[in-house]
C-alpha positions as CSV (number, residue, x, y, z in Angstrom):
1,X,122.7,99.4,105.7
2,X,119.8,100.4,104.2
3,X,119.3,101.8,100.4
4,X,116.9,105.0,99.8
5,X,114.8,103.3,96.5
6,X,111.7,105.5,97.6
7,X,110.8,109.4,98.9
8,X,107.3,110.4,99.4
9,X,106.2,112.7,96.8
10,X,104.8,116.2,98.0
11,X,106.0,119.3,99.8
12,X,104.7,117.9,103.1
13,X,107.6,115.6,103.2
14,X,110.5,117.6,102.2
15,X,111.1,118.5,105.9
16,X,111.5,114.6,106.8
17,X,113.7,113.9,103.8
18,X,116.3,116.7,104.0
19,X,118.4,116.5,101.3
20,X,118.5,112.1,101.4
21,X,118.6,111.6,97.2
22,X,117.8,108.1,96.0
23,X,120.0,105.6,96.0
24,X,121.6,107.2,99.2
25,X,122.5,104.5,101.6
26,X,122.0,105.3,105.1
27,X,124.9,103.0,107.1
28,X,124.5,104.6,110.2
29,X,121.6,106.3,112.9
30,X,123.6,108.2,116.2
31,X,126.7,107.1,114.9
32,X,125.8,103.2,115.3
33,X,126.4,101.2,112.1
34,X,123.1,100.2,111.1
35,X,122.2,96.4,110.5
36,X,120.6,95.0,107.7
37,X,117.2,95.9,107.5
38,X,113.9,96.6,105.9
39,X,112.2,100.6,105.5
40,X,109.7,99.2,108.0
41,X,112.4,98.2,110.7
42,X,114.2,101.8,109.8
43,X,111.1,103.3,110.8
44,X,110.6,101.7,113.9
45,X,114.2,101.7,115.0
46,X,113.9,105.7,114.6
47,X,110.8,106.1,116.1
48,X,111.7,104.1,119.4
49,X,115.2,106.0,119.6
50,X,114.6,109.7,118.4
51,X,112.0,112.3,119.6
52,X,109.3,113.9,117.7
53,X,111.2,117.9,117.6
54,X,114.5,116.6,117.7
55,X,116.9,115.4,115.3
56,X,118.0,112.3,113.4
57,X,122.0,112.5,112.8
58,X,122.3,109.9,110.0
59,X,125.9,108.5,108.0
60,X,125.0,108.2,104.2
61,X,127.2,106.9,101.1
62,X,126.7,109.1,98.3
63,X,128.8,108.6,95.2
64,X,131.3,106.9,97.2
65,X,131.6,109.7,99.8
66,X,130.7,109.4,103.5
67,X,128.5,112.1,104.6
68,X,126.7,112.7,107.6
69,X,123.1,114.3,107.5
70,X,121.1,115.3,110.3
71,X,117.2,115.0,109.4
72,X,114.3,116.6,111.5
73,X,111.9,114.2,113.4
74,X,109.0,115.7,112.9
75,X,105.4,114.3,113.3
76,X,103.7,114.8,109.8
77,X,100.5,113.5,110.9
78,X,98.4,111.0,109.2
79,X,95.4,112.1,106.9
């Protein structure tokens, strides 16, 4: 599982971050419990497994509640 203890700041991100709050905990990608692991490795494991104009169906717990999310995989670009 992995806590949300950080969101970009900025309009150009909102697309990426749907409605994920902090201290969201994402426990699952595709419906596959996640692991333990670091933002970097949550990152990666995304990138290698979901296409750039597809979407990201993630599990979150929120205030005890199970909810599942789907997020955009955009490409925001790097400036």
């Amino acid at each position: 599982a992995l806590r949300v203890s950080f969101l970009f700041p900025g309009e150009k991100w909102k697309p990426v971050q749907g409605d994920l709050k902090i201290g969201d905990v994402i426990v699952a990608v595709g419906g596959k419990e996640l692991p333990t692991m670091t933002p970097r490795q949550f990152h990666t494991h995304v990138r290698l497994h979901y296409e750039v104009g597809g979407t990201i169906p993630l599990t979150i717990l929120r205030g005890g509640q199970r909810l599942e999310r789907q997020l955009p995989a955009i490409d925001i670009g790097v400036e």
